[in-house]
N, C-alpha and C positions, 0 to 999 in steps of 0.2 A: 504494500500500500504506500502510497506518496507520502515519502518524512512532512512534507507540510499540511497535508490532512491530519495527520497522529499530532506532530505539535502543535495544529488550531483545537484539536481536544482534549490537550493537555498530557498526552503521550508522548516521554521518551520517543526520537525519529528513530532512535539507533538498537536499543537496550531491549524496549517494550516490545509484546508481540504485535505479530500484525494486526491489524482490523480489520472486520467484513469485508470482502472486495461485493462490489455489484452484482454479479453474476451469485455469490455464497447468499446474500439477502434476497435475490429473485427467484434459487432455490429454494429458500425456506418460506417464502411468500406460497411459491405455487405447489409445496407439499399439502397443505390444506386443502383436505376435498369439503365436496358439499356436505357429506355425513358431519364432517370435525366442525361444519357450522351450524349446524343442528343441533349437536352436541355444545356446543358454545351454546346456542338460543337458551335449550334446556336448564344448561347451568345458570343461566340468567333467572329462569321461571322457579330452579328449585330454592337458589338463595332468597326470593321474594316470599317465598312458602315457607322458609326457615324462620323468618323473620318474627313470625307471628307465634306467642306461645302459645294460644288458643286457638280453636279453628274462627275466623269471623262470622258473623250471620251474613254478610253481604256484601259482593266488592260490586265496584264499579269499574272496568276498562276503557281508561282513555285512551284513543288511539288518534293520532297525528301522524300524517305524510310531511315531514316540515322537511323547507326546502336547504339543500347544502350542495353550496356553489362550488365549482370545480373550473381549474384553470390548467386545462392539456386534453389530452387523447385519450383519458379513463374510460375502461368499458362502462357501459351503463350510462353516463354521460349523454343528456339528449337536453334540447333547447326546450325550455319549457316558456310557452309565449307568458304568462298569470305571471312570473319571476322576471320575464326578459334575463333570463339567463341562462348558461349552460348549467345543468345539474344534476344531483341526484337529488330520490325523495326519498329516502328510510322511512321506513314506520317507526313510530316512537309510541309505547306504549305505558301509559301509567295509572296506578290505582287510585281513581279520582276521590275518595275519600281522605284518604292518608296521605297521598302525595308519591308513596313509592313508586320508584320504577321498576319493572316486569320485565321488558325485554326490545332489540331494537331488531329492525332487518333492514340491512341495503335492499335498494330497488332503484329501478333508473328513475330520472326524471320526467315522472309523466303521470296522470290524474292514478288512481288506483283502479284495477280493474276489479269485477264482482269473483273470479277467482284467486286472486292476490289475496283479498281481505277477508277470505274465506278459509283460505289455505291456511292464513299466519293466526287468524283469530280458533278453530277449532283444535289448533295444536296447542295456544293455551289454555283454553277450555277444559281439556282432555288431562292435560298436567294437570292441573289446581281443581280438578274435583275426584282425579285419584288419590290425591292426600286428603281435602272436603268435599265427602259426596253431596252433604246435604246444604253446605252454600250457595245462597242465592246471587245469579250473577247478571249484571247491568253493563250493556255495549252502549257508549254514547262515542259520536264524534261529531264531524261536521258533515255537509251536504253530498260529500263525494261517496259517501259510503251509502246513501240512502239509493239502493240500485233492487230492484225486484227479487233478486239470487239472494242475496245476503238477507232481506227478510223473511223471506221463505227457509232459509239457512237456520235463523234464529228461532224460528216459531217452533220448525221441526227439534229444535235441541234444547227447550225451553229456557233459553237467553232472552231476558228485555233488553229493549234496546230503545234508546232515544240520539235519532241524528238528525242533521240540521234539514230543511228542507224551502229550496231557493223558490221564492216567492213565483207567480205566472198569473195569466189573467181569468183562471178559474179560479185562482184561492180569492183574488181581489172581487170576484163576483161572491163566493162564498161566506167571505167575511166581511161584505158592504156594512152590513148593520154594526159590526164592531167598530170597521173605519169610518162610520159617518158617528159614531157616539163619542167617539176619542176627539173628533174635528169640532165635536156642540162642546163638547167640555173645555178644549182650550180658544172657543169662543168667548164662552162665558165668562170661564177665570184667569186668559192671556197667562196662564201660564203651560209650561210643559206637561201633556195629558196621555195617560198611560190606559189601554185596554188590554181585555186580554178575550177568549171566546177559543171552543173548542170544535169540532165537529169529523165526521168520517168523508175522507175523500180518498181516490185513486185515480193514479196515473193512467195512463189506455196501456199503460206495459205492468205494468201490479197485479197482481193475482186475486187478493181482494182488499177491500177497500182499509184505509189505517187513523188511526184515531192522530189526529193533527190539531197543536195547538199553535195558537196564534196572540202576536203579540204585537200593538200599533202604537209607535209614538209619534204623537202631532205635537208641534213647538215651532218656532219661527225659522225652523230650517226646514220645514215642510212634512209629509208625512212618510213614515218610515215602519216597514209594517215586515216582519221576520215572524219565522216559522219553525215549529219542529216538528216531526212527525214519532210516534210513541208505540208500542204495543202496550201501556200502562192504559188501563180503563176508567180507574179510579183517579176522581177531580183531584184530588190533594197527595198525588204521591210527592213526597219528598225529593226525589231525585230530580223533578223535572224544574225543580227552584233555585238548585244549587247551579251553581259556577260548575263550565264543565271545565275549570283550568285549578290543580289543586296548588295551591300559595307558593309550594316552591316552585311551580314553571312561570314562563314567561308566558302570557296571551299568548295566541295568534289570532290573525283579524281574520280569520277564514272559520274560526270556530261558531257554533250555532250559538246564538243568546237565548236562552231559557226564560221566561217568561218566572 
């Protein structure tokens, strides 16, 4: 290895042994197969299960495609227009109660598909209710996971789930009566007016129809009307109130706001 490589790291040029040459690091890069990354994931999901001296009555799975910007020829590496950037999009997933982290998966840069988030979500499923069978478990993320397969996925493996769902001009006809009450109320008291209003709809690609909540704020920025969709039936479930971001992450502004 070049004496001035070894003494930019603090190595003896002459005395010390050598260091990695390029070629011994792109060896041990491409010895890792795809099993020894699964096994990686796994060890992620068992230390998360470790964690807990009790079994919990109920997690919650956040899952985030968050994006991470790449500068060269990386496989996986695809222009993603939403970032204007070159990227990848790992999954990041985390226990939206506690805040723990679960497990992460590279993936190129690009929306998730309905078997991506199916693949990587029933393999933690499968781990963490072979250690708690009888834990109740909650999939929330934002609007890209809301795709036909993945609810059908959930329903079949009794998973709740609450993900985001990007507003269209059937929900806007659906929930007139909420957007025009939200618009009398910050008529009347000029200030920022919050509604909120439930009801079942489906896409023409959905299998059957989903219990969808709605949330409209009118204020002197206009009206602003977001959505979630739910397999919870019940008006006051707890989960659909909470932040789906637990305090140690950072937002993302792509996430669904809960009502």
């Amino acid at each position: 290895m070049d004496p001035a490589i070894k003494t930019a790291v603090g190595r003896d040029p002459e005395d010390d042994p050598h260091l990695g040459s390029q070629p011994t690091m792109t060896r041990l890069e491409n010895a890792v197969t795809r099993r020894d990354l699964l096994r990686l994931g796994y060890a992620f999901i068992d230390h998360f299960i470790a964690s807990y001296q009790t079994p919990p009555e109920v997690i919650v799975l956040d899952m985030d495609p968050t994006a991470d910007y790449v500068h060269g020829h990386q496989q996986l590496a695809l222009f993603n227009a939403f970032e204007d950037e070159y990227c990848f999009m790992p999954f990041h997933v985390y226990e939206g109660i506690s805040g723990k982290y679960i497990t992460s998966v590279l993936r190129a840069g690009k929306t998730p598909t309905a078997s991506e988030i199916i693949s990587v979500t029933k393999r933690i499923v499968r781990r963490i209710r072979a250690a708690w069978p009888e834990v109740k478990i909650i999939f929330r993320a934002d609007g890209h996971h809301t795709k036909p397969e993945v609810m059908r996925w959930f329903n079949g493996h009794n998973v709740d789930f609450i993900t985001g769902l990007a507003p269209n001009s059937k929900l806007y006809k659906l929930f007139d009566l909420c957007i025009r009450e939200a618009k009398l109320k910050y008529q009347r008291t000029g200030r920022p007016a919050r509604t909120y209003a439930s009801a079942y709809y489906a896409a023409d690609t959905w299998d059957v129809p989903q219990r969808v909540i709605c949330r409209v704020l009118v204020s002197d920025k206009g009206t602003d009307m977001r959505a979630i969709v739910t397999s919870f039936q019940e008006a006051g479930a707890k989960y659909l109130l909470q932040s789906a971001h637990p305090p140690s992450r950072v937002p993302h502004p792509r996430h669904p706001v809960a009502p």
